[in-house]
C-alpha positions in Angstrom: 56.1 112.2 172.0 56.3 110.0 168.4 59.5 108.8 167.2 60.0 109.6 163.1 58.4 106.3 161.4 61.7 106.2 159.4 63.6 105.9 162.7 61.6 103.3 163.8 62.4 101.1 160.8 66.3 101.9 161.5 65.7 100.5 165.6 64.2 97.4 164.2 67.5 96.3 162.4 69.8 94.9 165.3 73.6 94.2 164.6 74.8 90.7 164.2 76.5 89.2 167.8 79.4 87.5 166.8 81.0 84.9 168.8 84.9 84.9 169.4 86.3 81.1 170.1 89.7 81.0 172.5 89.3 84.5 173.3 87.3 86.5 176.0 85.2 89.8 175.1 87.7 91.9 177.0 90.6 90.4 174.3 88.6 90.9 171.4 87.5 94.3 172.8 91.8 95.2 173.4 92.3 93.9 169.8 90.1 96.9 168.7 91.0 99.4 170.3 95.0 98.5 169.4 93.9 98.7 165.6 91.9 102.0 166.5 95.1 103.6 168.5 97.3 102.8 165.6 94.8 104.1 162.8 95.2 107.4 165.5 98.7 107.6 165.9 99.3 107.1 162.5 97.2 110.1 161.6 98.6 112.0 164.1 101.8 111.8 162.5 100.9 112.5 159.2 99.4 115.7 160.5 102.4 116.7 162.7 104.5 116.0 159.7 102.1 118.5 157.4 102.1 121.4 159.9 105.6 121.1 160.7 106.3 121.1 157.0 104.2 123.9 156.6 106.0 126.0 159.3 109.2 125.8 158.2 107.8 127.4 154.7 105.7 130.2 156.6 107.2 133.2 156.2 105.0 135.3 158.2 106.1 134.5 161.9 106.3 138.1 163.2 102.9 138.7 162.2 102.0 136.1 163.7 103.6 137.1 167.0 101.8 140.6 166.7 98.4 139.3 165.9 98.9 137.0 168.9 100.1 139.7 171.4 97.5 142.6 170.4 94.6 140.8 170.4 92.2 141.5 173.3 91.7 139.8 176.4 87.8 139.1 176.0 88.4 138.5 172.3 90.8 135.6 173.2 88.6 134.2 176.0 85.8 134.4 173.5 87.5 132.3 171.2 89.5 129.9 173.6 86.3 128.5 175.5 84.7 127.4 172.0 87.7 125.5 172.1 88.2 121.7 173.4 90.9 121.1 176.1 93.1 119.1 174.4 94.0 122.0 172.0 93.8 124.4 175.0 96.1 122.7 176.9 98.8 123.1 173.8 98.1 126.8 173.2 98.7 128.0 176.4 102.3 127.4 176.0 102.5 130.4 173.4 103.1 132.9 175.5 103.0 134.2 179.0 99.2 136.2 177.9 97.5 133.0 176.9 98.9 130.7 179.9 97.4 133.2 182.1 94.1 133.2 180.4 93.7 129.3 180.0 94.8 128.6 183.5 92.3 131.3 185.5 89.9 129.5 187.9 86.8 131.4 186.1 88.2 130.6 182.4 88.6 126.7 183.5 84.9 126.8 185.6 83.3 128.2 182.8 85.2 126.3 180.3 84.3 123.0 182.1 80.4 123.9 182.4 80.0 123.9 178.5 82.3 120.7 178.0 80.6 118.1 175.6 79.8 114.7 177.1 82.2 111.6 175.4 82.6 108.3 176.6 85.8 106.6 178.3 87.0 103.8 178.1 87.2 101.4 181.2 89.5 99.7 180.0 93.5 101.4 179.1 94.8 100.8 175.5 98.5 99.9 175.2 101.0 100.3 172.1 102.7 99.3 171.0 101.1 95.4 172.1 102.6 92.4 172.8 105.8 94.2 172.3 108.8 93.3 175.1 109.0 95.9 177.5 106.2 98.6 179.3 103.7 99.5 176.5 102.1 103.1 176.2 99.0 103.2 178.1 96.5 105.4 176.4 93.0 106.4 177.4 90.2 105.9 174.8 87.5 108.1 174.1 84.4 107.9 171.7 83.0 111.3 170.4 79.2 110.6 170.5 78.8 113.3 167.8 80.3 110.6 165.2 81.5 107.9 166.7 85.1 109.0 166.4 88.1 107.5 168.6 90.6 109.6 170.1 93.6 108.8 172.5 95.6 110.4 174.7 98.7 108.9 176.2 98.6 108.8 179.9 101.5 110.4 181.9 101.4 107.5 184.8 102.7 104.2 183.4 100.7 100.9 184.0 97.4 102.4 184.6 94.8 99.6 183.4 91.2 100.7 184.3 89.6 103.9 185.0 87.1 103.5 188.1 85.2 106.6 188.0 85.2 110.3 186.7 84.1 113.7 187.1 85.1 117.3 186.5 87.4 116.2 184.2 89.2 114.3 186.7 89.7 110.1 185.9 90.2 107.6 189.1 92.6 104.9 187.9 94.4 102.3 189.4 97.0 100.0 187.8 97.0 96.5 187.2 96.1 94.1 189.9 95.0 97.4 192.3 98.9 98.3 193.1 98.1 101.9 193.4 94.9 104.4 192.5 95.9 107.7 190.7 93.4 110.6 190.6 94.5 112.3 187.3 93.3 114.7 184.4 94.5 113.1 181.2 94.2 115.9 179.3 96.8 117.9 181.2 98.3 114.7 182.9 98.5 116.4 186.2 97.5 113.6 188.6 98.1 113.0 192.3 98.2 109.0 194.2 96.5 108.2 196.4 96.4 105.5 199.0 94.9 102.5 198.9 91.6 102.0 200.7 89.8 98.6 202.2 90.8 95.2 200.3 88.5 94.2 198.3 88.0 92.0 194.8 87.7 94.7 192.3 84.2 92.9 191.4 82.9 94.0 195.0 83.9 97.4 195.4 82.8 100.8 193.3 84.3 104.5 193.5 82.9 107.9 193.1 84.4 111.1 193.1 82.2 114.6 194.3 83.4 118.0 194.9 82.4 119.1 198.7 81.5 122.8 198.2 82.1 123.6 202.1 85.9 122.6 202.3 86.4 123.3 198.5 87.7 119.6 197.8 87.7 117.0 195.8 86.9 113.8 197.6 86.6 109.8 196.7 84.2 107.8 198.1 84.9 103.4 198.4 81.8 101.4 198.5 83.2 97.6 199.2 81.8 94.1 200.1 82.5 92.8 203.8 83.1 89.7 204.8 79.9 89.5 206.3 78.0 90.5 203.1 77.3 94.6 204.3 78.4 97.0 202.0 81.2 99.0 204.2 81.8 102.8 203.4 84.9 105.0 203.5 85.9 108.5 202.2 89.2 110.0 201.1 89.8 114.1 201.1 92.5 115.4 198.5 93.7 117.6 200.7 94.6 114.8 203.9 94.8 111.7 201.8 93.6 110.0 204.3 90.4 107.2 204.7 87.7 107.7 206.8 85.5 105.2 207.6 81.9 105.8 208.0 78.4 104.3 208.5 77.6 102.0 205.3 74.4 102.6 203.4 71.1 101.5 204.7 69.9 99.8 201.8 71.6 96.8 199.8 73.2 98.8 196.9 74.3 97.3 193.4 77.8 97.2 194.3 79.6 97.7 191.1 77.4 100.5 189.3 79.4 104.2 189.2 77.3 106.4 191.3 75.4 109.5 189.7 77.9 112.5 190.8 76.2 116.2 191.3 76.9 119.4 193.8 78.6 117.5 196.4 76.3 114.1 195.9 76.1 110.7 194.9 73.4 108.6 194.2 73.0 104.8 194.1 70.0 102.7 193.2 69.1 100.1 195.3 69.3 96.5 195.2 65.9 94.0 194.1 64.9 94.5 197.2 64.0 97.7 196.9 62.6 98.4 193.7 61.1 102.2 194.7 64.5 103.2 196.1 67.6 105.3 195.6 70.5 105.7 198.0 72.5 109.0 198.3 75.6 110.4 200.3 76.5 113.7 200.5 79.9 113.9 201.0 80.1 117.0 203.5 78.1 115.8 205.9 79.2 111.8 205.3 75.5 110.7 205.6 73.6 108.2 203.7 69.8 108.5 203.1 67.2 106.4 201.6 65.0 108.3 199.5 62.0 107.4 197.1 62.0 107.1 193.4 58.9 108.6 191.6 57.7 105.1 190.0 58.9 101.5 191.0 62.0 100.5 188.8 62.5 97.9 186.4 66.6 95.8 185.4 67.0 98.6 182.3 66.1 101.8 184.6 69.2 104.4 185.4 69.8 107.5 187.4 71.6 110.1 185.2 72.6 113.6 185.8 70.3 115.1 182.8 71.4 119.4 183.0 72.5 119.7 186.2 69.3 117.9 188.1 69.2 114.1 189.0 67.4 112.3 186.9 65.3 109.2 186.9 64.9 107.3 183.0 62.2 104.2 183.8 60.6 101.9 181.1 58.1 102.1 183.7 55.5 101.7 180.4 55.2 99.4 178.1 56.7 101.0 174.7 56.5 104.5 176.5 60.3 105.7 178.3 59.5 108.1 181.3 62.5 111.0 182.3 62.0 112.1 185.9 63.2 115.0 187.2 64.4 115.6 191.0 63.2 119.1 191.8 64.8 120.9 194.9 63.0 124.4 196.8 66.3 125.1 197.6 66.0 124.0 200.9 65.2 120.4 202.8 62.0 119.7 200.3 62.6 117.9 196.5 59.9 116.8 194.7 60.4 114.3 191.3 58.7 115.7 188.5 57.4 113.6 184.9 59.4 116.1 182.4 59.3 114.0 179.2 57.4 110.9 177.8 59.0 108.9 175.1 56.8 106.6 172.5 59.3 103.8 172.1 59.3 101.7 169.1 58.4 98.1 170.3 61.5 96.4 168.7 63.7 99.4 171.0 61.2 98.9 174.7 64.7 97.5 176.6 66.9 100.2 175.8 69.6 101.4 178.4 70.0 105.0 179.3 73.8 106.0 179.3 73.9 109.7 180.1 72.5 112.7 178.6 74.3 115.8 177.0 74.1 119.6 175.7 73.0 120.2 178.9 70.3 118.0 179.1 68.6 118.5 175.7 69.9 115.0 174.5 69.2 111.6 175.8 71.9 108.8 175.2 70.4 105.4 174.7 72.0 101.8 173.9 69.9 99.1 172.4 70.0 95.5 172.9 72.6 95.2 169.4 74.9 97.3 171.5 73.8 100.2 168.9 74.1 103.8 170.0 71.2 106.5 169.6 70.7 110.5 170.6 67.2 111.3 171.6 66.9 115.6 171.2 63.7 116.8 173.6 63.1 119.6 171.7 62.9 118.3 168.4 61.3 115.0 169.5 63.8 113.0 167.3 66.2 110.1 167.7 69.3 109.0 165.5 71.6 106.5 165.6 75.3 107.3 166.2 77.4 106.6 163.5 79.7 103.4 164.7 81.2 103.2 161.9 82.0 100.0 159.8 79.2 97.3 160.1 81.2 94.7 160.4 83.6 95.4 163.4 80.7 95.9 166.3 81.2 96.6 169.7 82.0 93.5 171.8 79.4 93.4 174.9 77.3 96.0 176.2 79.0 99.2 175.8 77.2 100.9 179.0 79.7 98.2 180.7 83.0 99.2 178.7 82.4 102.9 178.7 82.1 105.9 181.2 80.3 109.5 180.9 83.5 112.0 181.1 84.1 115.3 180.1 87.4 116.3 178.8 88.3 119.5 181.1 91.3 121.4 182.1 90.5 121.1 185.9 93.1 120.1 188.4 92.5 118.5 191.3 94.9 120.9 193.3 91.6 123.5 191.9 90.3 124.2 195.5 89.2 127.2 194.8 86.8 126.3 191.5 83.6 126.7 191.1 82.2 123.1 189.7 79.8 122.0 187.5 
């Protein structure tokens, strides 16, 4: 496959690194995303002033009421799963009809499987900043249809980073790892959970899988031991309580977010084994090496690309390879070549981040921390707009950001049938 010559010339141009004297990455980063958040509330309010403005003049209310109470149940679920969570989670609260609707288990599943892909911030933002007192903590996303920022204000105070996510559902913990929260910021529901092995939060990771056997959500801690192993333990929702278990058997890189799908994760291995993967499924609490299709190199990523594992190597010179892990259903997979991607020279060290619209889209970063969309089926990539040139990103943003999906799913959900 050929990338549009006129695309190529836009991968060549990379965006100026600046340098930021008496301040660390992470500052400058928080600096941002405080001027971001502000530019958000702000507009917020200016809308909340307009509609409530507008209300007060409407003089149509009882119509309203009627056209809201006769229109029919598969009309309404029609409508409502076009619609994004965050305004689903308001509307439900108009009357008794619609909170039924928006909170079934099949309207939420179904609702969750065509959820867009956005990115998350690992990092909290706080408002106001500086200021005396607890500031707001927010969580940041970025819309990867346009760059755009959004916040929503988190209903647990002192959260700082967000550890992993899935379903919807955000692992947090607060500053200095006092306590880890499981919670959906959309809705703010949210449970806490105990604290596992200690460990410096630069030698541990998290994931979070559903196990489709007991119908729960559980959380798996990957840590550093003292002797240099990587130790192992699992947390159900339902008991709250960690379980040790049998470490990997390969060296894992400790700190990447494992790939979660139907009850799995999956690591890569360490340098010292380049043709590897690790992967756990969380019913049976079992690690197992398995094989990658082609030997990987430092950019290469496991991604979750429409509903398979995935496999994105630069395994050619100029040409990006997307693997496909292929399962009979039964004990045997096989990894299959699905796409070939002629990369521009000036692009060759591009990071996967994730993929989305279930799977037809690729999500690269270049080395100017630029983002681009790859489409399969119309063999084309684009940059994403980041707006103003001259307030980059500060640092790699595969290291600031996180895959989520903004859902409606709960984590008390046992019953729901996951993506």
């Amino acid at each position: 496959m050929n990338v549009d010559a006129n695309v190529n010339d836009v991968l060549h141009q990379r965006l100026p690194r600046r340098r930021y004297r008496g301040s660390t990455w992470r500052e400058a980063l928080a600096r941002k995303q405080s001027r971001l958040l502000a530019e958000f509330l702000r507009k917020n309010s200016a809308s909340k002033l307009a509609d409530d403005q507008e209300e007060m003049a409407s003089q149509d209310l009882d119509v309203e009421v009627h056209i809201q109470t006769t229109l029919s149940y598969d009309l309404l679920y029609q409508i409502f799963i076009l619609l994004p969570a965050e305004s689903l989670f308001r509307l439900q609260f108009v009357c008794k009809q619609w909170f039924s609707l928006i909170n079934s288990t099949v309207f939420v599943s179904t609702h969750a499987q065509q959820t867009e892909t956005v990115l998350i911030s690992q990092q909290l933002s706080f408002w106001p900043r500086g200021s005396e007192g607890k500031p707001k903590s927010y969580f940041h996303f970025l819309s990867l249809d346009d760059w755009g920022s959004s916040f929503v204000e988190s209903s647990v105070a002192g959260l700082f980073n967000v550890r992993a996510s899935y379903d919807g559902l955000i692992l947090a913990s607060t500053g200095r790892v006092k306590r880890l929260i499981l919670i959906n910021p959309v809705t703010g529901k949210h449970i806490e959970l105990p604290l596992g092995a200690a460990c410096h939060p630069l030698c541990e990771s998290f994931g979070i899988a559903f196990c489709n056997q007991s119908k729960m959500y559980r959380v798996v801690h990957l840590f550093r031991e003292i002797s240099g192993s990587i130790g192992c333990e699992i947390l159900s929702i339902r008991t709250r309580n960690w379980t040790r278990i049998e470490g990997p058997p390969e060296l894992l890189r400790i700190r990447q977010i494992p790939v979660s799908i139907d009850g799995s994760l999956y690591w890569l291995s360490s340098k010292r084994g380049r043709d590897y993967f690790v992967s756990l499924n969380v019913h049976d609490e079992k690690f197992v090496s398995k094989k990658l299709p082609v030997k990987r190199v430092g950019s290469d990523r496991l991604l979750e690309i429409g509903g398979n594992l995935g496999f994105v190597t630069h395994a050619e010179l100029s040409i990006l390879q997307v693997w496909i892990l292929i399962s009979d259903g039964e004990s045997r997979e096989c990894w299959m070549r699905r796409y070939s991607i002629n990369m521009n020279v000036g692009f060759t060290h591009c990071i996967p981040i994730c993929s989305r619209r279930n799977g037809q889209e690729l999500v690269l970063e270049s080395i100017g921390n630029q983002l681009y969309l790859y489409n399969f089926d119309r063999d084309e990539i684009k940059p994403v707009n980041s707006g103003s040139d001259d307030e980059p990103w500060f640092g790699k943003i595969n290291r600031l950001y996180i895959p989520h999906q903004n859902t409606l799913v709960s984590c008390g959900n046992h019953n729901l049938i996951t993506l």
